[in-house]
Structures are given as C-alpha cells and as structure tokens.
Backbone bond lengths (Angstrom), bond angles and torsions (degrees), N, CA, C in turn:
res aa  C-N    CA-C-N  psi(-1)  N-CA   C-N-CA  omega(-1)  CA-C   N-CA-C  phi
1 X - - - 1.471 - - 1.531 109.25 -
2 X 1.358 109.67 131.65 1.418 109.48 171.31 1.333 135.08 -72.12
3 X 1.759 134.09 128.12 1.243 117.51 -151.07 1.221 97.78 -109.28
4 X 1.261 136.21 172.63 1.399 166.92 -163.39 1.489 124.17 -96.28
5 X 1.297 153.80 105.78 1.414 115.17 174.60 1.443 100.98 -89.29
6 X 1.307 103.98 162.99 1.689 118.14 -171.98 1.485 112.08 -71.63
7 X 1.401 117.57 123.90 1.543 133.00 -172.77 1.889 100.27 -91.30
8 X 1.233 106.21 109.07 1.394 102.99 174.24 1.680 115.44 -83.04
9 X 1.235 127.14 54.48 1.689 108.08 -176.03 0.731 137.12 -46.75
10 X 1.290 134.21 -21.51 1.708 133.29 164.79 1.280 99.89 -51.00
11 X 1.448 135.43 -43.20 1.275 121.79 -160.18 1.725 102.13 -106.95
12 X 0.949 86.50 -9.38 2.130 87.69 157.93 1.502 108.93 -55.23
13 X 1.588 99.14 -66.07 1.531 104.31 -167.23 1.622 107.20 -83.57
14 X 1.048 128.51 40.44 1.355 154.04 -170.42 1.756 110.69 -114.19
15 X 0.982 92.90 -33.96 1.503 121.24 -155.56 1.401 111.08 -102.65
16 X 1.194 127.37 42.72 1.313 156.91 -175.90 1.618 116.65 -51.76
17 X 0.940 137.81 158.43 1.735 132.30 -164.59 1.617 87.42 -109.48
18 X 1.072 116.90 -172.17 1.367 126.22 -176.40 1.806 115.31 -133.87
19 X 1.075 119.49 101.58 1.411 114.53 -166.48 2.039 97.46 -106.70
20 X 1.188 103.94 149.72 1.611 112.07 152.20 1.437 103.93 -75.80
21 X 1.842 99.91 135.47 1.277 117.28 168.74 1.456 108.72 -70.36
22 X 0.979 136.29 111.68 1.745 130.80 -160.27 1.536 96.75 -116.18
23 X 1.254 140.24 -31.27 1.131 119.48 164.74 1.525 125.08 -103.22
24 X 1.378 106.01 159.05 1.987 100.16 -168.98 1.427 102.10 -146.01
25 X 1.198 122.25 162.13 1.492 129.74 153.25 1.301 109.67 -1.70
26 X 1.538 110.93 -88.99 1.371 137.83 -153.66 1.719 96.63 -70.45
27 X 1.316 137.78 -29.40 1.343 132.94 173.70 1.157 116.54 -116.17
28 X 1.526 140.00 32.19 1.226 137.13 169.80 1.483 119.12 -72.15
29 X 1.049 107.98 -25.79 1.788 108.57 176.11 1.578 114.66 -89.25
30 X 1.510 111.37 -16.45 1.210 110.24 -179.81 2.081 114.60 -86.32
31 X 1.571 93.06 -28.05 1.465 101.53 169.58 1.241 106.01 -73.06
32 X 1.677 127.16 -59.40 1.348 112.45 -178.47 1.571 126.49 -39.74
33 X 1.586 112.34 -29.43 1.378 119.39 173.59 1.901 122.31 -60.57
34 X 1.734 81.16 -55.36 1.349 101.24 145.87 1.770 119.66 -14.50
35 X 1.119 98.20 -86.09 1.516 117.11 -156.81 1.829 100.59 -64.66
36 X 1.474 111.99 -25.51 1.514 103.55 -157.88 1.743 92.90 -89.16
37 X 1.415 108.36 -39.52 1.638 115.04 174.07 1.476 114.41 -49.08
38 X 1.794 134.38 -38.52 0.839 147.47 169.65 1.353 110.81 -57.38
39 X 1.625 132.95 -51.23 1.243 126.63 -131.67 2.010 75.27 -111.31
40 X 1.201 128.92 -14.09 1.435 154.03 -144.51 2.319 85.27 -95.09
41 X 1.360 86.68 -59.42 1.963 94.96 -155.16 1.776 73.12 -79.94
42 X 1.511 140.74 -62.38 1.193 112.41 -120.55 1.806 93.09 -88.09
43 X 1.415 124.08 -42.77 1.148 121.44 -175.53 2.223 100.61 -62.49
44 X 1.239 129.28 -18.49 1.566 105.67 -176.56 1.326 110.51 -65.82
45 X 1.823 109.31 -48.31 1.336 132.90 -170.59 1.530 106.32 -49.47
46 X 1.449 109.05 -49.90 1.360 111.87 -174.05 1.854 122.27 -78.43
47 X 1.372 91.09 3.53 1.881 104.08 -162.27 1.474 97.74 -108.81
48 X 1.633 124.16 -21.07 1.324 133.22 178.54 1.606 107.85 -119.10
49 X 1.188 128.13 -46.75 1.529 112.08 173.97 1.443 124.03 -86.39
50 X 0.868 156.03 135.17 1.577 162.27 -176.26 1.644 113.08 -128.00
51 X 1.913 84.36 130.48 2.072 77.76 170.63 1.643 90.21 -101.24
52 X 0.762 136.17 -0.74 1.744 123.05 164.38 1.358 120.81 -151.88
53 X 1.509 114.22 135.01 0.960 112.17 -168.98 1.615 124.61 -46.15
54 X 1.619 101.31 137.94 1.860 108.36 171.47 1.638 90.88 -60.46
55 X 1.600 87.86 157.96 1.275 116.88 -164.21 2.011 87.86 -128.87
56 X 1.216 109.33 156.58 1.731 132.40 161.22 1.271 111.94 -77.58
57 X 1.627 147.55 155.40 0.802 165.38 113.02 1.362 121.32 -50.22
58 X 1.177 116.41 131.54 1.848 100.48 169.97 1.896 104.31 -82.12
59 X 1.409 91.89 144.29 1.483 114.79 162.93 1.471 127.10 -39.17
60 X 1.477 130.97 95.80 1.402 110.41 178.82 1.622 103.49 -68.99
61 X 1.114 118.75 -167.05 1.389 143.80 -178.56 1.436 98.13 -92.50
62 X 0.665 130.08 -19.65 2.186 127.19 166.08 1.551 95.43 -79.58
63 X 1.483 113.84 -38.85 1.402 95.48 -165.25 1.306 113.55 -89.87
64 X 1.434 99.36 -4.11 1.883 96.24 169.05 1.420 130.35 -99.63
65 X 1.606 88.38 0.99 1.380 101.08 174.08 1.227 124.58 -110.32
66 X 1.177 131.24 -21.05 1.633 148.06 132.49 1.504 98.32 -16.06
67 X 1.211 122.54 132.84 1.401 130.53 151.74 1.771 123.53 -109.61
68 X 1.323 107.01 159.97 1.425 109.64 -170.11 1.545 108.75 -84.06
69 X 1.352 105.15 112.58 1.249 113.34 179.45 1.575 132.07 -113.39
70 X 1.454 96.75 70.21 1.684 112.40 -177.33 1.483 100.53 -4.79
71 X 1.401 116.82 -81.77 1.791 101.11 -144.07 1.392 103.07 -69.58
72 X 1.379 148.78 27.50 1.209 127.78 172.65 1.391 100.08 -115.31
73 X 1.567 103.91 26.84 1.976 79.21 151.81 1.138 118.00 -120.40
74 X 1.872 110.96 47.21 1.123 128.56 165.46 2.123 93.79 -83.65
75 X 1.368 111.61 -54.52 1.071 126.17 157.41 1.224 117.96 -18.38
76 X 1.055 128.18 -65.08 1.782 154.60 -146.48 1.697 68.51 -84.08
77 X 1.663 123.86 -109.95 1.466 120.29 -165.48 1.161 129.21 -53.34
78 X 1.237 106.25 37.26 1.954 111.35 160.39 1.219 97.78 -95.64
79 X 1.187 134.20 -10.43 1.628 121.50 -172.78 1.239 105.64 -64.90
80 X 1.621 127.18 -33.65 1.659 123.82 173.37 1.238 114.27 -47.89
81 X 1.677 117.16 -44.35 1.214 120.63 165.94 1.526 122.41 -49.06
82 X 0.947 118.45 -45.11 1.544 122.71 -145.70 2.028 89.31 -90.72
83 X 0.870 96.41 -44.96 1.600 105.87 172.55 1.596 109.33 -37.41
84 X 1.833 103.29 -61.47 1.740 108.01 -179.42 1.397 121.33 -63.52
85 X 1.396 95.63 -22.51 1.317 85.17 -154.71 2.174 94.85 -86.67
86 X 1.438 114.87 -43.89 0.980 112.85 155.02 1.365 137.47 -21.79
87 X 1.266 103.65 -52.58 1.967 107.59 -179.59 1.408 92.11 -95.42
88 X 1.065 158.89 -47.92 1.316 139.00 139.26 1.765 119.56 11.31
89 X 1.349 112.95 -106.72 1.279 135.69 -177.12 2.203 116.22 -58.42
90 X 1.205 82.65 2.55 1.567 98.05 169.97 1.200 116.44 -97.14
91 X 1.250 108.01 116.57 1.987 106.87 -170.47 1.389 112.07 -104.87
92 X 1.321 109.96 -22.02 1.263 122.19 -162.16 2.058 101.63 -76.88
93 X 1.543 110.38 114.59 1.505 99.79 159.41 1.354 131.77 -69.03
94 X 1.127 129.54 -5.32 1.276 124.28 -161.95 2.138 78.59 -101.24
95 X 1.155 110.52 -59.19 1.617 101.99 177.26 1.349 121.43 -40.86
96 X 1.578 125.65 -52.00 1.147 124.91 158.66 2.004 132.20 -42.49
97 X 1.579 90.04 -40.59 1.631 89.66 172.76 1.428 110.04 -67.88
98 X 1.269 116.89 -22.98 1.466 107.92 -167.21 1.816 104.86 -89.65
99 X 1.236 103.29 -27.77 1.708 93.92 170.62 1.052 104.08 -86.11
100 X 1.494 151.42 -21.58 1.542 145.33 165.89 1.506 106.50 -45.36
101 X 1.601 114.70 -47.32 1.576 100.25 173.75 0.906 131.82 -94.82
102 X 1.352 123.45 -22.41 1.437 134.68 152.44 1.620 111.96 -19.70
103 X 1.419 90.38 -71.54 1.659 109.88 -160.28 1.855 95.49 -76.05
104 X 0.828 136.83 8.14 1.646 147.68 -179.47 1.580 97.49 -111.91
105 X 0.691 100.40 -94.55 2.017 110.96 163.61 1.771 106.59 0.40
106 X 1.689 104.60 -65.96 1.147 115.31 179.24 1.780 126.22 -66.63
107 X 1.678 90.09 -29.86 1.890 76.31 -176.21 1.430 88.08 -102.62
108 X 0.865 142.72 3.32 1.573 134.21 160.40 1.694 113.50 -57.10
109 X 1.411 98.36 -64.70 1.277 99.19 -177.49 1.594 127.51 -86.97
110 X 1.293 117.33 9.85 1.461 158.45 174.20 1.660 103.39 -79.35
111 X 1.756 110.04 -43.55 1.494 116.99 -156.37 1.420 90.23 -93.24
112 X 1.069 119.04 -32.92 1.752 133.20 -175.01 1.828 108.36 -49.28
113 X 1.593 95.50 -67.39 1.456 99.45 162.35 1.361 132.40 -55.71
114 X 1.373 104.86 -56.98 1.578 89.50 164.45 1.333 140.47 -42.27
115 X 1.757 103.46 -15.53 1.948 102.01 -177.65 1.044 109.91 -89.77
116 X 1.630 101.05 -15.99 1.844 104.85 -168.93 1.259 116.28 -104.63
117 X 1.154 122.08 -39.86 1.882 125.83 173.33 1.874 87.41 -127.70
118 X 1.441 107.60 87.65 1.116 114.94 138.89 1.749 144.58 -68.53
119 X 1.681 111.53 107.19 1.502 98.76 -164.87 1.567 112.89 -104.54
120 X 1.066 122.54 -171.39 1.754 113.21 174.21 2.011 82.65 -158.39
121 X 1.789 86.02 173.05 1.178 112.03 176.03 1.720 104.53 -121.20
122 X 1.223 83.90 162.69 1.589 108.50 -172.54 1.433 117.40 -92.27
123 X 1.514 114.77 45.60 1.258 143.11 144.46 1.607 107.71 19.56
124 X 1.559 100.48 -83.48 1.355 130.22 -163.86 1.695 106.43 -55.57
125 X 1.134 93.90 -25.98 1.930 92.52 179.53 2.025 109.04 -69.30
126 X 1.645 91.28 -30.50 1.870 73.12 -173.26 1.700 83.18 -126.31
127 X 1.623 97.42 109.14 1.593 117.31 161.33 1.610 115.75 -60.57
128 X 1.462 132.81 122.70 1.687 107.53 162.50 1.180 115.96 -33.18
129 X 1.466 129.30 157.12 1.251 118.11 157.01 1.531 112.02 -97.06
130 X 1.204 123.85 143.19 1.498 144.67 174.01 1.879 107.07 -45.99
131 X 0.983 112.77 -38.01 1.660 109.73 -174.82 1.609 108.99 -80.14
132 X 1.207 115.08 5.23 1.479 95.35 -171.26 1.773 93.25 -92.39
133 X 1.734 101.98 -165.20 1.543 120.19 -171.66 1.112 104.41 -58.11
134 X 1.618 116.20 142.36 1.489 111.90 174.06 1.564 115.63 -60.83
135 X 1.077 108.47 -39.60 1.499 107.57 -174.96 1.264 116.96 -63.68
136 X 1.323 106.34 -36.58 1.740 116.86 -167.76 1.835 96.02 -68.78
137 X 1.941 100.75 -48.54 1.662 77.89 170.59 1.304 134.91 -63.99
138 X 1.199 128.63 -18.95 1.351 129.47 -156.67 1.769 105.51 -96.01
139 X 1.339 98.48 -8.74 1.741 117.77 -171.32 1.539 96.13 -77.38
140 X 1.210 95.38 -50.78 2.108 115.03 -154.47 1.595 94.08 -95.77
141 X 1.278 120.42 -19.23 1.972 104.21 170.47 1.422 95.97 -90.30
142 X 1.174 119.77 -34.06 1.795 101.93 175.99 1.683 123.38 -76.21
143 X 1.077 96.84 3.34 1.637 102.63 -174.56 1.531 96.41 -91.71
144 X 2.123 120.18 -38.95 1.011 99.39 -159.07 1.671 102.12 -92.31
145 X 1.202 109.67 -12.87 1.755 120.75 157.31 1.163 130.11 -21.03
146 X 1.515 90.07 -44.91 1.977 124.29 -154.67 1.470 74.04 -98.13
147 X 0.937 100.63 -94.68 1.943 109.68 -155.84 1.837 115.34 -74.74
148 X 0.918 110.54 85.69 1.548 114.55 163.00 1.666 129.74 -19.47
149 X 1.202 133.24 164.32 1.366 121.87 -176.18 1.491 96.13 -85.85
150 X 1.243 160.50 16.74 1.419 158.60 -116.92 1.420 93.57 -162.03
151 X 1.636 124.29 137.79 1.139 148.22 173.90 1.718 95.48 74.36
152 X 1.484 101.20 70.19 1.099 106.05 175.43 1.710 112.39 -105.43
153 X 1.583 99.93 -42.72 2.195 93.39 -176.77 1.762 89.61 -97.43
154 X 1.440 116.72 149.63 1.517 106.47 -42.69 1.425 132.54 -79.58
155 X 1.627 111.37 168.45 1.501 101.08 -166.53 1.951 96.59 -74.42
156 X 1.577 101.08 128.21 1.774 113.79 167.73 1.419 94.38 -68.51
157 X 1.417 137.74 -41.97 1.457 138.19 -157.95 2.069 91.89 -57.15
158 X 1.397 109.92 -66.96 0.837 107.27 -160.88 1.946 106.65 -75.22
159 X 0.912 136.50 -34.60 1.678 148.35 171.00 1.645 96.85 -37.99
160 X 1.660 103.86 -54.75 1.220 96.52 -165.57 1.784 131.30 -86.26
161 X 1.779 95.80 -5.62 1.861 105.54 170.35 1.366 123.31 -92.49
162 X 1.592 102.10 -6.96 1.392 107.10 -173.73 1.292 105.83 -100.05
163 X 1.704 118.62 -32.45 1.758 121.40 149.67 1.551 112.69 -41.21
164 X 1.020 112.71 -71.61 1.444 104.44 173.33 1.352 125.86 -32.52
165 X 1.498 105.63 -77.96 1.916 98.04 169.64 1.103 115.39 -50.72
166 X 1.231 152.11 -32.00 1.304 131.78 -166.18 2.327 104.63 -87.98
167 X 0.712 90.24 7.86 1.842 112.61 172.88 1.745 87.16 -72.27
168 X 1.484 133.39 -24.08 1.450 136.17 -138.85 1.410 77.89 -110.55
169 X 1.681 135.36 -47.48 1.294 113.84 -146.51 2.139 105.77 -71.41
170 X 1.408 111.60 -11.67 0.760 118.16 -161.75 1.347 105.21 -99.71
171 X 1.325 108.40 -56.37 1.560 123.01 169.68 1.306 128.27 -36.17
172 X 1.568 114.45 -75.26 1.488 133.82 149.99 1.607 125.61 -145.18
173 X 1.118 91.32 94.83 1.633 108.79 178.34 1.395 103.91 -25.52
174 X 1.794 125.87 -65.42 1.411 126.80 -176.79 1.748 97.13 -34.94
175 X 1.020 150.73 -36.33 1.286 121.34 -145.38 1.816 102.61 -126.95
176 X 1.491 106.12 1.49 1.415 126.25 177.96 1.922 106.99 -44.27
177 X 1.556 94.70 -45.20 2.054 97.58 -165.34 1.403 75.82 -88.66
178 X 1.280 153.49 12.13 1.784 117.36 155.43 1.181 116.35 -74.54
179 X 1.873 113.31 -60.76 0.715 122.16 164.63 1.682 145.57 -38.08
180 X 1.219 99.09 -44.96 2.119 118.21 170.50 1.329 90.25 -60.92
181 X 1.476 113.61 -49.26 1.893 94.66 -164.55 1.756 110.75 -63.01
182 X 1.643 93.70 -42.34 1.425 96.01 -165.89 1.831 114.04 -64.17
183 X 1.729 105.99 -22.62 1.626 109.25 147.40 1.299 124.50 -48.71
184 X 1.221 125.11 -61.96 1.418 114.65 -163.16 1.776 103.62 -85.08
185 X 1.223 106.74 -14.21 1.944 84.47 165.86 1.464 109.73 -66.58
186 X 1.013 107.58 -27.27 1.820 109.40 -172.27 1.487 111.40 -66.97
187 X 1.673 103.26 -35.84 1.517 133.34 175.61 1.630 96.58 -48.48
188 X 1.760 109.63 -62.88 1.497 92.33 -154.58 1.555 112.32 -99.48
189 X 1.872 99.01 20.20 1.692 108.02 177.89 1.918 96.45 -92.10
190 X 1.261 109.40 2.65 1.216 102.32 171.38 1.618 129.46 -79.54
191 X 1.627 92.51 -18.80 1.884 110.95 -175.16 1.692 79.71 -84.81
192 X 1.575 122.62 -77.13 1.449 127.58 -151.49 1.876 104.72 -52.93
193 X 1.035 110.14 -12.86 1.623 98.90 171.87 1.661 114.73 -116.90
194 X 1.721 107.47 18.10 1.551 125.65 163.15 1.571 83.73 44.63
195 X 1.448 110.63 82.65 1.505 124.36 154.77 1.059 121.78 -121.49
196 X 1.284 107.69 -38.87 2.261 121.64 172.49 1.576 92.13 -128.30
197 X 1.561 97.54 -178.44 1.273 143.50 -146.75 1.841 92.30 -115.61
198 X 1.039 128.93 119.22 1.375 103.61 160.49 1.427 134.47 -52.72
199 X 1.329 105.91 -9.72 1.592 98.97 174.93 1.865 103.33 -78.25
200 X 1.210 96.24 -16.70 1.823 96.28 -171.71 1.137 98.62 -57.38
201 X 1.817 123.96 -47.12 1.234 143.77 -136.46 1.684 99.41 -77.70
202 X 1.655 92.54 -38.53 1.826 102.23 -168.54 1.879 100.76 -85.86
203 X 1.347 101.91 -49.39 1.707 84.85 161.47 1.333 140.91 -34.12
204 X 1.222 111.28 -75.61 1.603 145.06 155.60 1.407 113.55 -19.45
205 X 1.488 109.35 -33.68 1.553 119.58 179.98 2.024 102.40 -102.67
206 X 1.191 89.54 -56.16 1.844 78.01 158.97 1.465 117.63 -30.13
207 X 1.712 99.29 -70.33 1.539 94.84 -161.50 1.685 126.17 -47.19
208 X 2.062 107.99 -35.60 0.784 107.29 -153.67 1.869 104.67 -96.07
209 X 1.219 91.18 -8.91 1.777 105.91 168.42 1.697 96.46 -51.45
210 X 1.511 108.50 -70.94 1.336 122.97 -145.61 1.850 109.49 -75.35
211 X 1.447 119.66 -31.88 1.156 143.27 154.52 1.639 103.02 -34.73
212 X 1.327 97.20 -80.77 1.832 100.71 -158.68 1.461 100.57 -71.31
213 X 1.625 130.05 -16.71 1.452 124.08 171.87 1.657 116.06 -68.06
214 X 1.304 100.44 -5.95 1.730 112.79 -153.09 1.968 75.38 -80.69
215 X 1.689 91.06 -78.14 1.780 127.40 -156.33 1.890 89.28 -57.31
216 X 1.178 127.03 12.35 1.656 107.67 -177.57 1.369 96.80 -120.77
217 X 1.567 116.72 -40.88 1.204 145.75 -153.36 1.583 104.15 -83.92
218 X 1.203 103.73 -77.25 1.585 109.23 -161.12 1.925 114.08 -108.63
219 X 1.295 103.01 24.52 1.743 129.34 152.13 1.205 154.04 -76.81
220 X 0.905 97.98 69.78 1.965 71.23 177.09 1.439 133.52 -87.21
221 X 1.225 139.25 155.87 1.496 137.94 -158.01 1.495 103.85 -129.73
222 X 1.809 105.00 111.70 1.547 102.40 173.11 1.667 87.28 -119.20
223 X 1.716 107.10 177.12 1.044 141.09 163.74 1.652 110.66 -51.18
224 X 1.232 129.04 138.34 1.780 112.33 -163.46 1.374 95.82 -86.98
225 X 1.653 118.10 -17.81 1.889 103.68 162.47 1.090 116.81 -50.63
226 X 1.906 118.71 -44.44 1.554 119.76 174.01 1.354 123.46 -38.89
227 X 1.178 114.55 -46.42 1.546 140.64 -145.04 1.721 85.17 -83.12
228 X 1.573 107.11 -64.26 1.711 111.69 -153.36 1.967 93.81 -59.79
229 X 1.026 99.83 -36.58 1.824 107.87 -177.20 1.124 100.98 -74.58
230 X 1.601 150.83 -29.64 1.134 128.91 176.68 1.685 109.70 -79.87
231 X 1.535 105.51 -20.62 1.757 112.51 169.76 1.345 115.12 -50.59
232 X 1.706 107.51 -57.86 1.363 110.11 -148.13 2.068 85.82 -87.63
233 X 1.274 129.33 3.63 1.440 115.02 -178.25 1.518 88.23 -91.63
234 X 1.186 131.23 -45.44 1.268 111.12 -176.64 1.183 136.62 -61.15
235 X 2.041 108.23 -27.92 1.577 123.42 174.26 1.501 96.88 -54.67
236 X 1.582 111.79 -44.20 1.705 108.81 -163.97 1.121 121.31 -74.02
237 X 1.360 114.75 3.56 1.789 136.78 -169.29 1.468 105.15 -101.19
238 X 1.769 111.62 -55.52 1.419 118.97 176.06 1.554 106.42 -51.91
239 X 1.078 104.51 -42.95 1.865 105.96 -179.06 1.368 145.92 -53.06
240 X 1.699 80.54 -58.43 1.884 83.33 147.93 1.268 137.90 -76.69
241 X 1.584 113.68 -13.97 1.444 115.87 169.88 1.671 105.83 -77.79
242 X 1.594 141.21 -14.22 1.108 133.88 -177.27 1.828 89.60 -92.99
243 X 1.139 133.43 -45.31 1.001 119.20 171.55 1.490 134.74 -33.44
C-alpha cells in the first residue's frame, strides 16, 4: 500500500507570503486615485482596441429570458457609488491593502483575457426603446457610447462590487449583508441592461470570491521598510552561509 507523508495544515496556512503594506492613513486617497486611473486606462484601451476580433457567446436560457429593463441602469451605475463610499468608510489599513490587491490582481488578470479571448455581446438584438424617460435614455445611450459590447467574460462590473463588499466581512460584518446585497443588485442590473452574459456574472464573482480570499487569507502586510530589512537580513544570512 502506498503511504502518505504527513500534511501539517496549520502550518501551511502559517506560512503566509509577505506583501508591502502599500496603502496608509496619510496616502489612502492618493492610492484610491491610484487604483480608479488604473482600472480607468486599462479596461477603456482594452474595451476599444483589440488584437483579435471579439467573439459572441451563446445565449443561456436566463439570458433569453431576462428582459431589457431600461431603468435599472440607474442600478447598474450605482456601483461608482458603492465603490466611494466603501473605500471611504473603511479605516482599517490592513483592509484597504487587501482590497488594493485584490482589486489590482483582478483587473490585471481581467485585462490579460480581454487581449487574448476577446468577447462582446449582442447589443444590437435589444435596441433602447424610444418611449422611455428622457433622462434614463440619454443616461443608457451614453453609457453604451462609452462602453462597447467587448470585454464582457469576465464581467469587471460585477468582480469589482463584490470586492468591495466583501472589504465588509472584515471591516464590519454588521454592515457586510447591505453591502453584498447592494453588490449583487448591480450583479443582476448587469443581465436587465444586456451588458454580460451570466456566465460573466458567475465568473466575475468567482474571480473576486477567490482573489480577496487569497489577499485576506494567505498575506501578510508589513511596512516596505519591514519588508526591505527582512531582504537585506536574509542577503546577510545567504552570505555567510556561502562563505
């Protein structure tokens, strides 16, 4: 019979990576700027230029049964909101570092796909209709103006509200189910204003589940003086042992 060697997990998850604390007090508004300019240049570039053509998805049966429902992409653009107000009301740095990479992590490797299996939606099947609110039209033709049917799997809309709320489980649990809910309405204003695919929706929520479990979970966050001093003790360690 073949034997096993013994898996210690406590000391797996013991065994933590070492990150620089990159955001602080004194620079939290300048990273958050940071982060929106980043997630701002890399998703436009990738939503208007293409090295190969977007491709269609086929239609699940949610998505053909979903109907287009103009006013909820008042819904859909609250996520700007929910974003500020989130990194806002978050005091905690060590919470903030962990959604700084999270949410970096995600449109990084979010932007990756998009260059390589670029997808789009099928736009053209659900026209606005002309009778609704003026405002609501003029809101939802400039949105689709702005944002192309392209860089649709996975959906960033949804990756990036459910990163946010989950900033809550750590922060303050009491206010975690406002926030998650107020994610996934945004989640399912993404089908009613035919922007993603539900598989985008279930990806997109994968990624950002598994992302922020990574950066909370299996991290730790020092000061980058910590970090450069725990470098140069180890260079001075390798040295005398080659000595």
């Amino acid at each position: 019979m073949r034997t096993y060697p013994n898996i210690d997990i406590v000391k797996l998850a013991r065994n933590k990576i070492e990150l620089p604390s990159i955001v602080t007090d004194a620079n939290k508004y300048a990273m958050g700027m940071f982060l929106f300019l980043f997630a701002f240049f890399t998703y436009i570039s990738t939503n208007h230029f293409h090295l190969f053509t977007p491709r269609t998805l086929p239609l699940s049966w949610v998505d053909e049964l979903v109907p287009l429902v103009p006013n909820t992409v008042w819904l859909y653009i609250s996520e700007y909101f929910l974003f500020i107000v989130v990194y806002i009301f978050c005091r905690s740095p060590l919470n903030l570092n962990r959604y700084f990479y999270s949410f970096f992590v995600v449109y990084f490797l979010s932007t990756i796909i998009f260059i390589v299996w670029p997808t789009t939606y099928p736009r053209h099947l659900f026209p606005l209709p002309t009778n609704i609110n003026e405002i609501t039209y003029y809101v939802f033709n400039m949105l689709r103006n702005a944002d192309t049917p392209a860089n649709c799997c996975p959906s960033l809309h949804v990756s990036s509200v459910y990163l946010a709320s989950f900033v809550y489980l750590d922060e303050d649990k009491r206010k975690f189910p406002f926030f998650f809910t107020w994610a996934t309405v945004v989640a399912v204003s993404t089908l009613t204003t035919k922007q993603h695919y539900l598989f985008d929706i279930i990806l997109g929520f994968l990624m950002a589940a598994v992302t922020y479990w990574f950066f909370s979970r299996c991290a730790n966050y020092t000061s980058p003086a910590a970090v450069a001093a725990k470098v140069r003790a180890r260079t001075r360690t390798r040295a005398r042992t080659a000595d």
